[in-house]
N, C-alpha and C positions, 0 to 999 in steps of 0.2 A: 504494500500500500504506500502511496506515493504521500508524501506531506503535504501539507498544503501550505500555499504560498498567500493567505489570504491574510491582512493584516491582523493581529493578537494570535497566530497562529504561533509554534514553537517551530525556529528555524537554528539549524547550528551557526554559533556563531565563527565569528573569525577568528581565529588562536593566535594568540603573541608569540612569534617568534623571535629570536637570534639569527637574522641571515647572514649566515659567514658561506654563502654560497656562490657561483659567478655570474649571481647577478636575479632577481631584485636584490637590491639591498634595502638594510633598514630606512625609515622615512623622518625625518625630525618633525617634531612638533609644530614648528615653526612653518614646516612646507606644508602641512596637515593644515594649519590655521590658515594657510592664503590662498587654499584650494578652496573654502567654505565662504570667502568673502561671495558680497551678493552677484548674481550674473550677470552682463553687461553682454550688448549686443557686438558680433566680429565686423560690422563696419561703422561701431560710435566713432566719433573723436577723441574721447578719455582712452578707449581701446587700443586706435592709431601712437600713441603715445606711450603706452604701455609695452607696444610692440617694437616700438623705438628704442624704449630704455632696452629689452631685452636682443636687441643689436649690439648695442653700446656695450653691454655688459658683458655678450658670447664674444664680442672682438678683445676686451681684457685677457678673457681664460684664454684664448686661443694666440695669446700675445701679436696679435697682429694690428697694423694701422690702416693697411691698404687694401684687407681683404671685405668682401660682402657675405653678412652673414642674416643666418635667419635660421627657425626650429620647424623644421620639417614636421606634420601630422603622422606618427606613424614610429616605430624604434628603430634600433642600429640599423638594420637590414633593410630598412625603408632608407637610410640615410645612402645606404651602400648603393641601392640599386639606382636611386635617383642618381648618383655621379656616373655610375656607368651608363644608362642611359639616356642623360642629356649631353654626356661629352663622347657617347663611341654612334659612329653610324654601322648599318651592315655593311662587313668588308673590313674596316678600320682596325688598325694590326693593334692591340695592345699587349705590352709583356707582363705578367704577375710572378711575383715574386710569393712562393707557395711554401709554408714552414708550418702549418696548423691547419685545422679544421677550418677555422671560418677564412681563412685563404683560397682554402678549398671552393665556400662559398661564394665567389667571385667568379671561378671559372666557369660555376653553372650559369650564375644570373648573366657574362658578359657571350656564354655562349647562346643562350636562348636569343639576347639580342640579333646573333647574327655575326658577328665581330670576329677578326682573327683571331683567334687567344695563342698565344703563344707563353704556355704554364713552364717556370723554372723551377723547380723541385731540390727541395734539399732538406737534410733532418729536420725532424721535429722534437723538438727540446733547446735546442740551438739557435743561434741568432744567423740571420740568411748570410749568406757569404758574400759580401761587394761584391768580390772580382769575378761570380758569375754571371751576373745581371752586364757589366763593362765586356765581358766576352761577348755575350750576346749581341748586345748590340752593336756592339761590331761589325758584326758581318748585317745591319739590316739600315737604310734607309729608310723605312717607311713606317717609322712606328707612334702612332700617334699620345699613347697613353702607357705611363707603368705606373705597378699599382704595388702597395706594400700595408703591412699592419704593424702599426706601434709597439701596439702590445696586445699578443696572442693570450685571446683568452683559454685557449682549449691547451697549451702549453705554459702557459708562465712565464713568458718571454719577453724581453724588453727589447724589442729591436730597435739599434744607435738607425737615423735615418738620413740623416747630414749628407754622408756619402753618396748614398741611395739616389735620392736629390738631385748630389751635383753632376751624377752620371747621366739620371737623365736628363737634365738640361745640357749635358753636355753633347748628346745627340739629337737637341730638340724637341722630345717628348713633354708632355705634360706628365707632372707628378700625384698622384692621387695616394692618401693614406688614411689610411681606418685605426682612429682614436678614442674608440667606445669603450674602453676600458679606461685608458690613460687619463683623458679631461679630467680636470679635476683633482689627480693622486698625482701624476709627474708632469713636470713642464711639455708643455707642446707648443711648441714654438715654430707656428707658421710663418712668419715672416724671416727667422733666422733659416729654415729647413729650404725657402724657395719655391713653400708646396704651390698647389693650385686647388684643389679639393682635399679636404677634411670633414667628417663625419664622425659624431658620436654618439652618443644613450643618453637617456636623463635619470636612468636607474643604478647608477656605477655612481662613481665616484664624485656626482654631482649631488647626490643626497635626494632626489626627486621620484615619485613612481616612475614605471616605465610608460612609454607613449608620445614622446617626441625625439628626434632627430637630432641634436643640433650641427649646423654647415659653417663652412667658409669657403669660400671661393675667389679665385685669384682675379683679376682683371682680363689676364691673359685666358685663362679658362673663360671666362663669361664672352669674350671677343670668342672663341675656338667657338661653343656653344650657339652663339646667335649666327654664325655663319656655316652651321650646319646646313645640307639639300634638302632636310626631308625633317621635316619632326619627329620627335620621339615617339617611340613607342608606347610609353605612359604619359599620357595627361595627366594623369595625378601626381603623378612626380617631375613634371617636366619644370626644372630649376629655374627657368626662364620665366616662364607663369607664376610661379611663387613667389620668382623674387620682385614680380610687378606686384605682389601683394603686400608683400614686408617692405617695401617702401623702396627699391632699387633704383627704380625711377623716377621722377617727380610728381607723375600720377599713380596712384594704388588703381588697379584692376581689381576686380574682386575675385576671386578664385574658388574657396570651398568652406564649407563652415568649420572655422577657426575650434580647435576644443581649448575654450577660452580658460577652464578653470586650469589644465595642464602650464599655457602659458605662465598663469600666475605663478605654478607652483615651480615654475624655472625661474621666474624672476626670483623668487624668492631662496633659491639654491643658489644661484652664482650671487646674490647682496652675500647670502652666509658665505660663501667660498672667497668673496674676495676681502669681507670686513676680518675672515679666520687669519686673511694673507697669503697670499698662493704658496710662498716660499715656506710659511709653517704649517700650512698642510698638506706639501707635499713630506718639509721633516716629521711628522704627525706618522703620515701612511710608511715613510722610511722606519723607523722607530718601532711601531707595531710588526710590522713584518720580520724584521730582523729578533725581537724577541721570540715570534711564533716562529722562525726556524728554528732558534737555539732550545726552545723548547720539546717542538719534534724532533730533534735530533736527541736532545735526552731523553727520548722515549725509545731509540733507537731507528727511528722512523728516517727515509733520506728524502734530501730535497732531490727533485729531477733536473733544476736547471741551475746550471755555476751561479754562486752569489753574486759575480760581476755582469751578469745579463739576467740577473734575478727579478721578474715585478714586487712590487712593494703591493701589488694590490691581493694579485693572485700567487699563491704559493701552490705548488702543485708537490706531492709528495709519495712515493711508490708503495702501494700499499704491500703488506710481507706477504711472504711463499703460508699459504695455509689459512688466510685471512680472508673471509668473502666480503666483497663492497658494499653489497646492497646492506645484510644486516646491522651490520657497524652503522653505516647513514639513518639506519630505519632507528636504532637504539638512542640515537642522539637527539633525534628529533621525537619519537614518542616518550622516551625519557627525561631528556633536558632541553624539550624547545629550544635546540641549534639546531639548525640545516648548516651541511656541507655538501659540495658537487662532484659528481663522477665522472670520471675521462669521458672525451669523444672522440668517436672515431678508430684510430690505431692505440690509441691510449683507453678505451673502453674498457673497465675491468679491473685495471692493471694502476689506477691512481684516483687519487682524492684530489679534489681542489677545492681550495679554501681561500673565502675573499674576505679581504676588508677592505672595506671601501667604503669612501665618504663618512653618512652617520656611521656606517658597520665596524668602523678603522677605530678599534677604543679598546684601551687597556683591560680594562674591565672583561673583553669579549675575549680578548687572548686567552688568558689565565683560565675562565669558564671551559671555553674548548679546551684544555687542555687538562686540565682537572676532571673535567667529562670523560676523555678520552683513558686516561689515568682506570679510570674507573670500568670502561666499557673492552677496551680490548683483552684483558685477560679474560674476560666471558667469551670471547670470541677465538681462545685459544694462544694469545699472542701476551705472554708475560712482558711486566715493565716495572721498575723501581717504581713504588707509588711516592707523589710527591715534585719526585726529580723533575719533571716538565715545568712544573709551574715557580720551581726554585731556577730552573734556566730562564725563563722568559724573564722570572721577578731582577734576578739579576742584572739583566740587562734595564730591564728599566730604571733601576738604584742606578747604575751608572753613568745612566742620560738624564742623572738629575746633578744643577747645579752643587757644589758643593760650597759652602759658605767659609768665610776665612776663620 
């Protein structure tokens, strides 16, 4: 018998978690409270203006001066598709740089376009290798777009992008990178990097539910973009049309019904992320992460990716020989209201990954997870010094505290 959905009726509610998973993360109160303000129409004036400050504010995170920005209706993968879409025609050669799962998901979306894909392939755990992508294109003329990820969520990776960048401007390509993890936890620095397209989440490291986009885009992308043959394939993502609605040009077009309460709750995550200071909450997410290694490694547990290409947001860690994933995940979360995430892809099975990010990135949540885990693995067959995890994590944090004379 089905419940009924009729008002006084009993419906389950929504449970408090701990998401230390990749991605939602937890929500601050604060973005909760300017999701509830009253609702305003997507083409007032007051609105217009609201949508302005949230330009103004996505061009700070993305430290850029000279790029066009604006929050896509939809999450990373709507951010994704929109750049490949409004910058590849069919035919149009571009090269991806493939080290993760959601790498992976670029080859599908820029092949259904039609597009050349021409996929570089190299480990996953690891940071892509320059001097592949400089081979490449070497031998090619005609390549209009290369495309790389910041930081792999489905690895843990911190991919340096500088180089990346200058290779392909060095062959005249546009540069496109997917920052849906990073915004927000480590510097992204569009206008240092020379990108052209950036894309992130509003459920990462911005503190926000999921359901917006946020873009940047270069000047020289937007010139490549408007002098495309043919329109894109999506209307609804087509960056050109949106960005006559965020205010690109001097007249707003209207385009689609804005999901106005979302906007707020971004304006409301970049004022927190930038009043935090970008530079102390990227050492905030630095901090956390490097306790929650030392931690899991006093459990015995290993990290998969070198500490020097290690994200601060996502820690990915090999789960041992005898240990199933699912139960561990299921005992934390019906036991102690944490969520943690499980490989994708080639890594399916075989590792846990564990976020912090934005509100999720707190001392507080380290020490839980691990004190949790303290407790859940030996049921699970996998003995550990009880204690010793949350005595490494505490450690580290005693030592990133000032010391007084």
């Amino acid at each position: 018998m089905t419940q009924s959905c009729v008002p006084g009726s009993k419906m389950p509610a929504v449970p408090s978690r701990i998401l230390l998973g990749p991605g939602p993360s937890n929500v601050s109160p604060r973005v909760l409270q300017a999701m509830m303000q009253p609702m305003i129409g997507y083409l007032d004036p007051d609105f217009m203006l609201i949508m302005d400050e949230v330009r103004e504010l996505l061009k700070a995170v993305f430290e850029t001066d000279d790029a066009n920005t604006l929050a896509i209706s939809g999450t990373g993968s709507a951010g994704m598709e929109a750049g490949l879409s409004s910058l590849l025609e069919p035919g149009d050669t571009v090269v991806m740089c493939i080290y993760g799962f959601f790498c992976e998901r670029m080859v599908e979306m820029a092949t259904r376009i039609g597009a050349n894909v021409v996929p570089i392939r190299a480990q996953w755990g690891r940071p892509f290798p320059e001097e592949k992508l400089e081979a490449e294109l070497r031998n090619r003329t005609d390549v209009k777009l290369v495309t790389a990820i910041h930081a792999e969520t489905s690895t843990g990776v911190r991919q340096p992008m500088s180089e990346l960048a200058r290779i392909a401007k060095d062959h005249d390509a546009l540069f496109m990178v997917d920052t849906v993890t990073s915004l927000g936890g480590n510097r992204v620095e569009f206008d240092e990097w020379d990108a052209d397209y950036a894309y992130s989440a509003t459920q990462k490291c911005l503190g926000c539910p999921p359901g917006l986009s946020p873009v940047a885009m270069s000047r020289r992308a937007i010139e490549a973009m408007r002098s495309r043959k043919q329109a894109p394939s999506s209307w609804y993502l087509d960056l050109a049309l949106l960005g006559n609605y965020w205010g690109w040009e001097e007249q707003r077009v209207y385009h689609h019904t804005a999901p106005v309460s979302m906007i707020l709750a971004l304006r409301q995550g970049l004022r927190d992320a930038l009043t935090e200071g970008l530079t102390n909450r990227f050492q905030r997410h630095t901090l956390n992460a490097k306790a929650l290694a030392a931690g899991l490694e006093a459990l015995g547990l290993e990290c998969v990716v070198p500490e020097d290409h290690r994200l601060a947001q996502i820690t990915v860690v090999s789960i041992p020989d005898g240990v199933d994933d699912i139960p561990v995940r299921q005992r934390l979360l019906r036991g102690y209201g944490i969520e943690i995430g499980g490989g994708l892809g080639e890594l399916a099975g075989n590792v846990w990954r564990v976020g912090l990010m934005g509100e999720s990135s707190k001392a507080e949540y380290v020490l839980a997870l691990l004190s949790a885990l303290e407790n859940v693995l030996p049921k699970e067959g996998y003995e550990v010094a009880r204690g010793s995890g949350v005595a490494a994590a505490s450690a580290q944090f005693g030592a990133a505290i000032p010391q007084g004379d």
